[in-house]
Backbone as JSON Lines, residues from 0, in Angstrom:
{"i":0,"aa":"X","n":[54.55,23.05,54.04],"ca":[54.57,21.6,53.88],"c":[54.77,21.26,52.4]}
{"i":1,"aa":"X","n":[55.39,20.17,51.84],"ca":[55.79,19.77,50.49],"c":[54.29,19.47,50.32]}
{"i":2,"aa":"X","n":[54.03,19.36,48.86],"ca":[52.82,19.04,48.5],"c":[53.18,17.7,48.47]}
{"i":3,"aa":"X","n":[51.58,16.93,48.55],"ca":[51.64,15.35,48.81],"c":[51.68,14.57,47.62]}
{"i":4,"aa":"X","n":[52.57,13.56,47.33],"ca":[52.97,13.09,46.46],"c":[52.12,11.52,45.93]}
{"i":5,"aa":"X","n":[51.73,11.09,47.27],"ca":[50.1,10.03,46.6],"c":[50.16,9.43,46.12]}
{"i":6,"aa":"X","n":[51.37,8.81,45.21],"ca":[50.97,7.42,44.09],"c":[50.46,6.63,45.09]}
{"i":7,"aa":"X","n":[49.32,5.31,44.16],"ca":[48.32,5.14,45.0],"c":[48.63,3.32,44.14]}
{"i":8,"aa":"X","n":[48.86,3.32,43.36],"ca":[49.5,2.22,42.73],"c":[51.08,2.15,42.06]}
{"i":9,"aa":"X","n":[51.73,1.64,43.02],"ca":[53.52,2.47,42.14],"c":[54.21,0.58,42.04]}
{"i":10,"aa":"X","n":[54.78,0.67,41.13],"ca":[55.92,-0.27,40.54],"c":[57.14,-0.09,40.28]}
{"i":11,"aa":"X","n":[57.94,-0.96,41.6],"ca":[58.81,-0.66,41.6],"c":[59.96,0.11,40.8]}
{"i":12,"aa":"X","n":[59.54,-0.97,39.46],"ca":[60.52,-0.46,38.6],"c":[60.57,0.91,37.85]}
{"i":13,"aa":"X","n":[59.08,1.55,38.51],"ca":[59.08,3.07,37.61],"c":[59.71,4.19,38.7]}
{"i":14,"aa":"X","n":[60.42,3.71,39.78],"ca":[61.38,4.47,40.68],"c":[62.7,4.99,40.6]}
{"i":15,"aa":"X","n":[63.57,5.76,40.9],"ca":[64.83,5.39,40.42],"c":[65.65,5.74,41.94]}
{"i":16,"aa":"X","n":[66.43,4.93,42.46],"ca":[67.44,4.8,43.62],"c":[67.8,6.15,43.83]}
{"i":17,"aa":"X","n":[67.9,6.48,44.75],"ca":[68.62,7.49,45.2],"c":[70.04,7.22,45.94]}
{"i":18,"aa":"X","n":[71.68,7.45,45.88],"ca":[72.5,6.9,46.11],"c":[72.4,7.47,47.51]}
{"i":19,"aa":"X","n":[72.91,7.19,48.72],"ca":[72.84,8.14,49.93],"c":[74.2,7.82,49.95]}
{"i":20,"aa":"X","n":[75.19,6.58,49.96],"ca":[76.66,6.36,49.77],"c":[76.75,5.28,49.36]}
{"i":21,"aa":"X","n":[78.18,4.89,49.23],"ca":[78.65,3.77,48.54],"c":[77.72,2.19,49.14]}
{"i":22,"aa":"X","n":[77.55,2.29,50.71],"ca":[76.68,1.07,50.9],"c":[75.07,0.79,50.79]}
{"i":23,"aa":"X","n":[74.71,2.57,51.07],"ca":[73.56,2.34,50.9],"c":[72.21,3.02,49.73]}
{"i":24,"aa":"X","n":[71.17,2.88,49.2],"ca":[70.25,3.77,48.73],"c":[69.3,3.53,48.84]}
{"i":25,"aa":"X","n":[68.25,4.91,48.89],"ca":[67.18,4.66,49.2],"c":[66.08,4.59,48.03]}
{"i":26,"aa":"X","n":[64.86,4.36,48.04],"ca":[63.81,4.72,47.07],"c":[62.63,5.4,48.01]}
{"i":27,"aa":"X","n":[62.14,6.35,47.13],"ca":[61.27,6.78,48.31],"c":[59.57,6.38,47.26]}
{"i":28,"aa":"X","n":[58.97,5.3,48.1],"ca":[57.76,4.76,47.17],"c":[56.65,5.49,47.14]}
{"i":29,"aa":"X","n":[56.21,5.89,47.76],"ca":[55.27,7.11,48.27],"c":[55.01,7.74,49.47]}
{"i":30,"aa":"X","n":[54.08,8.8,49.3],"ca":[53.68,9.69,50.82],"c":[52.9,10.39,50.67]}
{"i":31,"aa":"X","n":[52.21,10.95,51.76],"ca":[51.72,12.04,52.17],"c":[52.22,12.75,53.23]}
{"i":32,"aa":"X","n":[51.58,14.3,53.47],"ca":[52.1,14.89,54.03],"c":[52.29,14.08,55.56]}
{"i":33,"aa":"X","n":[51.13,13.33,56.05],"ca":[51.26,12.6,57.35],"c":[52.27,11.11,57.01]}
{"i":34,"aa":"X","n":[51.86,10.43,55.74],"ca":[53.06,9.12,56.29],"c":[53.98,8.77,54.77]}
{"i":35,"aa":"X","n":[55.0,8.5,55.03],"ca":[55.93,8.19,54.13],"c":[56.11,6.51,54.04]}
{"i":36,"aa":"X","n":[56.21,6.01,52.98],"ca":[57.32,4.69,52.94],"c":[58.56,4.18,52.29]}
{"i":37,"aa":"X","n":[59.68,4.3,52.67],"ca":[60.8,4.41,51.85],"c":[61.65,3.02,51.94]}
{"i":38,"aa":"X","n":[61.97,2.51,50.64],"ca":[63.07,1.2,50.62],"c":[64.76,2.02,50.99]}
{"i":39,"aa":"X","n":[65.08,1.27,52.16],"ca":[66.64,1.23,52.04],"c":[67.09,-0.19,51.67]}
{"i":40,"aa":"X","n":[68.13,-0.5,50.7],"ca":[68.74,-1.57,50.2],"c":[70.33,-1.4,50.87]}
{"i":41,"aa":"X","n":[70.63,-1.57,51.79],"ca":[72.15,-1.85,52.41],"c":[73.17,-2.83,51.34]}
{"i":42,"aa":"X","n":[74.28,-2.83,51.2],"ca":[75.39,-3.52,51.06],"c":[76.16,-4.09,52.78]}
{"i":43,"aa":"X","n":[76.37,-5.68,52.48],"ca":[76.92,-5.45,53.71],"c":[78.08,-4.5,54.16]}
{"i":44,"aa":"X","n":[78.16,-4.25,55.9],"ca":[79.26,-3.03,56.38],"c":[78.46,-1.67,56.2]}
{"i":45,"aa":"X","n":[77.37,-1.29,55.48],"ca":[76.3,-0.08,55.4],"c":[76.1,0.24,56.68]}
{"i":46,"aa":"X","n":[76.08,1.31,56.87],"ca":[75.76,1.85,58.41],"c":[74.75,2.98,57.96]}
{"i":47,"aa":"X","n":[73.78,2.64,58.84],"ca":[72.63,3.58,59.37],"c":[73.15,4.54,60.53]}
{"i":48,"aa":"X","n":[73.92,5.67,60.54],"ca":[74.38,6.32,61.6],"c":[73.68,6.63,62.47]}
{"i":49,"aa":"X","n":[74.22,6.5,63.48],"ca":[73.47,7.28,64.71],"c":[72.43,8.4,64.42]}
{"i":50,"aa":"X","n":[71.33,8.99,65.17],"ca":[70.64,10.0,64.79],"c":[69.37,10.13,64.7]}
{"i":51,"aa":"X","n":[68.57,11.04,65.15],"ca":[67.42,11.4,65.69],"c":[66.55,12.07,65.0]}
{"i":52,"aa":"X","n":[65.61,11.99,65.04],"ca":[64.15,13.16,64.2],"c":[62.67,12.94,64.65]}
{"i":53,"aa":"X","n":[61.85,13.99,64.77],"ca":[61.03,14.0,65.79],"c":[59.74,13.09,64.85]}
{"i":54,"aa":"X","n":[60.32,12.25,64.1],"ca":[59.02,11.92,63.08],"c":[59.1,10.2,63.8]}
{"i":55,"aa":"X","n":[57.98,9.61,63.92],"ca":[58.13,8.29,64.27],"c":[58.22,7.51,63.02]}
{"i":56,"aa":"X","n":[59.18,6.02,63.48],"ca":[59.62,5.53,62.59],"c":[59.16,3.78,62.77]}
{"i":57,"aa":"X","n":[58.88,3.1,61.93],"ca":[58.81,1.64,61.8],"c":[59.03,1.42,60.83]}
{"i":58,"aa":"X","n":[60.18,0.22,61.34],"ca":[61.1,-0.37,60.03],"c":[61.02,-2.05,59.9]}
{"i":59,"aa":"X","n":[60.51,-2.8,58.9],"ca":[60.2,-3.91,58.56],"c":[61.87,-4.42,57.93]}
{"i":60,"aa":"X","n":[62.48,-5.28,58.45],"ca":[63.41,-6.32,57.54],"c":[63.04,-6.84,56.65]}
{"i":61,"aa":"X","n":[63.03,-6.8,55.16],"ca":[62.87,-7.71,54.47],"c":[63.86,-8.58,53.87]}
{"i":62,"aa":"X","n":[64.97,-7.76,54.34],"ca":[65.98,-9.06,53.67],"c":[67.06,-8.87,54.38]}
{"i":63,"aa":"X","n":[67.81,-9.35,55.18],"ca":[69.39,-9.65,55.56],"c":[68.97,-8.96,56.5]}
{"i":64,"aa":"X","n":[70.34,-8.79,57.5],"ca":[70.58,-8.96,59.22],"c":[70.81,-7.73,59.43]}
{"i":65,"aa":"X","n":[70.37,-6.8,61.01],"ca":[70.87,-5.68,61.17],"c":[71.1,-5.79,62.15]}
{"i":66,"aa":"X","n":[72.11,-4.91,62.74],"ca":[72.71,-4.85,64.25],"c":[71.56,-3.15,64.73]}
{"i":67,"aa":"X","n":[70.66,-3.68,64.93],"ca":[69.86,-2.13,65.47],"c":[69.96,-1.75,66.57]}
{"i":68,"aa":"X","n":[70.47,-0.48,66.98],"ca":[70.38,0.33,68.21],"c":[69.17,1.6,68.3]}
{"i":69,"aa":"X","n":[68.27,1.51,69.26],"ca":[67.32,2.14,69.41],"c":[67.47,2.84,71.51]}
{"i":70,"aa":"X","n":[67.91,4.19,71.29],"ca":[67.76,4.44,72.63],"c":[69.33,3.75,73.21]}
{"i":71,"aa":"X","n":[69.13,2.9,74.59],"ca":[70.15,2.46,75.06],"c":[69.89,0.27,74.88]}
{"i":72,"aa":"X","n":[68.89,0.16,73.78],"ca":[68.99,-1.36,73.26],"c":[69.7,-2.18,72.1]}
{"i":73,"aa":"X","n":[70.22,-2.98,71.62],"ca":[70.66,-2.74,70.32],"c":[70.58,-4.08,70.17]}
{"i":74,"aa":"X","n":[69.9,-5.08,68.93],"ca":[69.79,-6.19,68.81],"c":[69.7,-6.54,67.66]}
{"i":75,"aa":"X","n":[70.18,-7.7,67.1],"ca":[70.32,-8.16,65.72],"c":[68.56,-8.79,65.35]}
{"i":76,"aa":"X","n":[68.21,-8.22,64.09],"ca":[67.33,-8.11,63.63],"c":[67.18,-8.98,62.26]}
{"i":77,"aa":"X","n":[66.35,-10.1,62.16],"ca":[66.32,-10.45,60.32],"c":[65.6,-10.27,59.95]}
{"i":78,"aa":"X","n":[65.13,-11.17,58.46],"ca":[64.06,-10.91,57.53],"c":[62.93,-11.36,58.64]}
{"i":79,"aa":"X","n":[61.94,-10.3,58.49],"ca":[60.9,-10.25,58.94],"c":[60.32,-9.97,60.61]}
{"i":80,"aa":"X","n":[61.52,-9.38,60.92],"ca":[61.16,-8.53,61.91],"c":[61.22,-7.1,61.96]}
{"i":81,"aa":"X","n":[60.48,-6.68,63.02],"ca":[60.53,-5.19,62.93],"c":[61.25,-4.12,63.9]}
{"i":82,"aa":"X","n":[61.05,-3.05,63.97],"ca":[61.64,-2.51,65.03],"c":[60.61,-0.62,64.79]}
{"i":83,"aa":"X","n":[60.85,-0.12,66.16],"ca":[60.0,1.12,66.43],"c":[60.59,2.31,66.72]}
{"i":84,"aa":"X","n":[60.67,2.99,66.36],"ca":[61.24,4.24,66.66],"c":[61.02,5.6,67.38]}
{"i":85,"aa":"X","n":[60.57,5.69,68.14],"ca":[59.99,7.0,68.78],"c":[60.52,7.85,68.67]}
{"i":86,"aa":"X","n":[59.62,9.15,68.8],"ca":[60.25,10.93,67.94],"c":[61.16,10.95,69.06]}
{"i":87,"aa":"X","n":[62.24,11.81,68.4],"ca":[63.71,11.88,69.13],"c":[64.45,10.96,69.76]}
{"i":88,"aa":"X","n":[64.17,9.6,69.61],"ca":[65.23,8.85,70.39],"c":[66.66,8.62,69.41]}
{"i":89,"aa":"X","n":[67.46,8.45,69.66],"ca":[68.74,8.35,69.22],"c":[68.96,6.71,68.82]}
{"i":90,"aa":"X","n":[69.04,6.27,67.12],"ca":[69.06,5.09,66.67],"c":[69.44,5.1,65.2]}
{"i":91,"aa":"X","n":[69.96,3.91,65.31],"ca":[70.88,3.43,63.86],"c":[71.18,1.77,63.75]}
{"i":92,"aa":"X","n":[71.41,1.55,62.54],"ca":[71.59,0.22,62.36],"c":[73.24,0.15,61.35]}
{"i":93,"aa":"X","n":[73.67,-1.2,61.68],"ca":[74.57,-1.86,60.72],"c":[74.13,-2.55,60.38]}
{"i":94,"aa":"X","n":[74.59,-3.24,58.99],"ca":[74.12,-3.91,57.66],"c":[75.12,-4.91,58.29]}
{"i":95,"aa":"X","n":[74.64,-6.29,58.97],"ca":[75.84,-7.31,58.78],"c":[75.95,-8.8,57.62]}
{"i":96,"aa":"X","n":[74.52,-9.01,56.9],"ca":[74.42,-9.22,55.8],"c":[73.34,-8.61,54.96]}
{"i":97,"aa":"X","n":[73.95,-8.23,53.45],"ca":[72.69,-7.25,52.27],"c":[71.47,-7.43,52.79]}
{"i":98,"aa":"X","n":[71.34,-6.18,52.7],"ca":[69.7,-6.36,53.21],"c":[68.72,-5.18,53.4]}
{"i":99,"aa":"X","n":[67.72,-5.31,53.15],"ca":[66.53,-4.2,52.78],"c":[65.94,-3.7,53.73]}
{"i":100,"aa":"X","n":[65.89,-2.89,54.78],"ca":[64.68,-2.41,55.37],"c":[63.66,-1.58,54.36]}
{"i":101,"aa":"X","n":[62.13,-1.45,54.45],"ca":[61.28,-0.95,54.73],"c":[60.47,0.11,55.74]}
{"i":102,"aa":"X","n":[61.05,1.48,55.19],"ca":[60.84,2.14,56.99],"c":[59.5,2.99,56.33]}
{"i":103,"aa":"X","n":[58.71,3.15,57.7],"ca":[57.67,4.07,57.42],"c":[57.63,4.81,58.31]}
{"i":104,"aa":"X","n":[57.55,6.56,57.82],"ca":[57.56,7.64,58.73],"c":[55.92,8.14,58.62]}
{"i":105,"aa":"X","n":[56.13,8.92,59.96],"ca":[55.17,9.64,60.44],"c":[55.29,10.72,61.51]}
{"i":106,"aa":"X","n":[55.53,12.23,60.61],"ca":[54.77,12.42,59.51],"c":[56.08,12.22,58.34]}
{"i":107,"aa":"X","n":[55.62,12.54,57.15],"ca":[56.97,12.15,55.93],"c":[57.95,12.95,56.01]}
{"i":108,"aa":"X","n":[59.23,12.22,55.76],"ca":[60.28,13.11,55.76],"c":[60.48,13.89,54.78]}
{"i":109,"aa":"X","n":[60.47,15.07,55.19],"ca":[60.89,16.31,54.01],"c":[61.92,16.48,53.5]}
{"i":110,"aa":"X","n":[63.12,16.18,54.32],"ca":[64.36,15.97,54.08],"c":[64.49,14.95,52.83]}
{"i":111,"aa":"X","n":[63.81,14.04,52.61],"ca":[64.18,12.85,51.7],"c":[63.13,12.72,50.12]}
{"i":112,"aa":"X","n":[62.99,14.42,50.13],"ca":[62.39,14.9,48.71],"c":[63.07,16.21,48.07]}
C-alpha cells in the first residue's frame, strides 16, 4: 500500500495540477490509504472515458454541466449535484460546459500518485 499522505489542512494554492490531457486536470488534495479526494477541472468537450475500478466513487459538481453515464443510466448533471459510483460498474462523463467535479474514492487511488 502507498504510504498515507494526510494533509489535514491543505490550500489550494500549495497544489500543483496534474495535466491528464488537453481538456482535463486533476489535483489530488489529500488521502489515506482508505479515502481519497481529488479536483477534476474539465474544459468544455473534456471527456471522462468510459471505465471501471473496483474502488467506490462519489462525485460532487461544483461547477458546469456533465453528461454522466453510470452502468446503463446517463443524465445531465450541474453545479451541485452528485452522482455514485459502485466498484466495477462501467462510467464516464462529458464536460458540456467548464466545470469541476469533486470525486471521492474509496479506498484511494494508487494509480493517481
Amino acid at each position: 500500500m502507498h504510504p498515507s499522505f494526510e494533509k489535514v489542512l491543505v490550500a489550494d494554492d500549495d497544489l500543483p495540477w496534474e495535466v491528464v490531457d488537453e481538456k482535463i486536470k486533476r489535483k489530488v488534495m489529500s488521502y489515506t490509504n482508505e479515502l481519497m479526494l481529488v479536483k477534476v477541472a474539465f474544459k468544455q468537450g473534456g471527456i471522462g472515458t468510459i471505465h471501471q475500478h473496483s474502488h467506490l466513487q462519489i462525485s460532487y459538481v461544483a461547477r458546469g454541466v456533465f453528461e454522466v453515464t453510470i452502468g446503463d443510466q446517463t443524465r445531465n448533471l450541474k453545479e451541485g449535484d452528485v452522482y455514485f459510483v459502485p466498484s466495477n460498474v462501467l462510467h464516464g462523463a462529458v464536460c458540456l460546459e467548464e466545470g469541476l467535479l469533486i470525486d471521492v474514492f474509496n479506498p484511494m487511488r494508487e494509480d493517481f500518485v
